[in-house]
N, C-alpha and C positions, 0 to 999 in steps of 0.2 A: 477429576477429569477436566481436563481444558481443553476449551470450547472458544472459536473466534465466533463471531457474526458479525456479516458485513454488511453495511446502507448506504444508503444513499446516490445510488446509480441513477440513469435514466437516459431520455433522448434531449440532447442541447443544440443547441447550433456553433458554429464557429463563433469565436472569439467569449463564447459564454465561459462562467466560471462554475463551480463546483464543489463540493468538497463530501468526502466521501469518510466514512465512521465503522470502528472495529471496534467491538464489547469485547471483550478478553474477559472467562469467565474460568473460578476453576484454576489461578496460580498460586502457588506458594513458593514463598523464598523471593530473592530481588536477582537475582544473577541470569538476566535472561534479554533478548532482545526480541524486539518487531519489526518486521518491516512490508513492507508492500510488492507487490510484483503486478507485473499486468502480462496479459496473453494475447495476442491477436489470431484471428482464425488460420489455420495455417504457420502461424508462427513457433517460435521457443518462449518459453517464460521468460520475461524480461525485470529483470531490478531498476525498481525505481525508488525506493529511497528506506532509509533504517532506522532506529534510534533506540540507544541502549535504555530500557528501564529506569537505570541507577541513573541516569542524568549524562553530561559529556555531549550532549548537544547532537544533530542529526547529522545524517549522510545522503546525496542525492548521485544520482548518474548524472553522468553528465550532459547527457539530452532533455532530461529535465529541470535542471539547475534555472533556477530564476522565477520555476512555475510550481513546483510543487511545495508543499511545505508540512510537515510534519511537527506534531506536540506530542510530545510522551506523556504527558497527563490526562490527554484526550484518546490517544492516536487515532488520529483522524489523519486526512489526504487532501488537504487544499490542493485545486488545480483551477488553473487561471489560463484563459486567454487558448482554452481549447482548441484542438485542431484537429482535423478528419483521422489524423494519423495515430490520433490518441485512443479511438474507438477499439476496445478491447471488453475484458472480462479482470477484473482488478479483485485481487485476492490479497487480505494481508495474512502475515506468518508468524510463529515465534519460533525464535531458538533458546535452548537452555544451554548458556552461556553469551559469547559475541556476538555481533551482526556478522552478515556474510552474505554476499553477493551471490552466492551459490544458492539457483533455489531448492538442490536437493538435499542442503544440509538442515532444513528448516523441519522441526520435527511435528510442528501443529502447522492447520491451515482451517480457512474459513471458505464457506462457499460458493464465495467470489459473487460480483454486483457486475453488472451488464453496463459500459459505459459506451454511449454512440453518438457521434460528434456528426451532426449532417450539416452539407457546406449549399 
């Protein structure tokens, strides 16, 4: 049974930094990806960045390009230089196989951590 759990949420202020952690519990085999998403109230689930398992290095949107940063050793969610706009509910994911920007191809997820950016 795989099982994500997410940390390290909380309330920051603008320009603080952050970094937020998925246990991934419960895989077998190497053929599978992670990645992150966030949701704002009223919004769609948004991709914010991926990284295959076996290695090949990450992937970021492009809105968050410069601030986020992903390890696949850890997976964790460095975020830097926070913004009001960033204030969401941040959930990572696996797929068994590729990453995908799609979040309803994502066949696990975790319970999402509460991220609120006050200005």
């Amino acid at each position: 049974q795989v099982q994500l759990v997410e940390s390290g949420g909380g309330l920051v202020q603008v320009g603080d930094s952050l970094r937020l952690s998925c246990l991934a519990s419960g895989l077998t085999g190497s053929t599978y990806a992670m990645a992150w998403f966030r949701q704002a109230p009223g919004k769609e689930r948004e991709f914010d960045g991926a990284t295959s398992w076996s290695g090949g290095g990450a992937v970021y949107a492009d809105s968050v390009k410069g601030r986020l940063t992903i390890a696949r050793d850890t997976i964790y969610l460095q975020m830097n230089n926070l913004k009001p706009e960033d204030t969401a509910v941040y959930y990572c994911a696996l797929v068994r196989g590729v990453w995908s920007r799609a979040w309803d191809l994502y066949d696990f997820w975790g319970q999402g951590t509460q991220v609120t950016v006050s200005s």
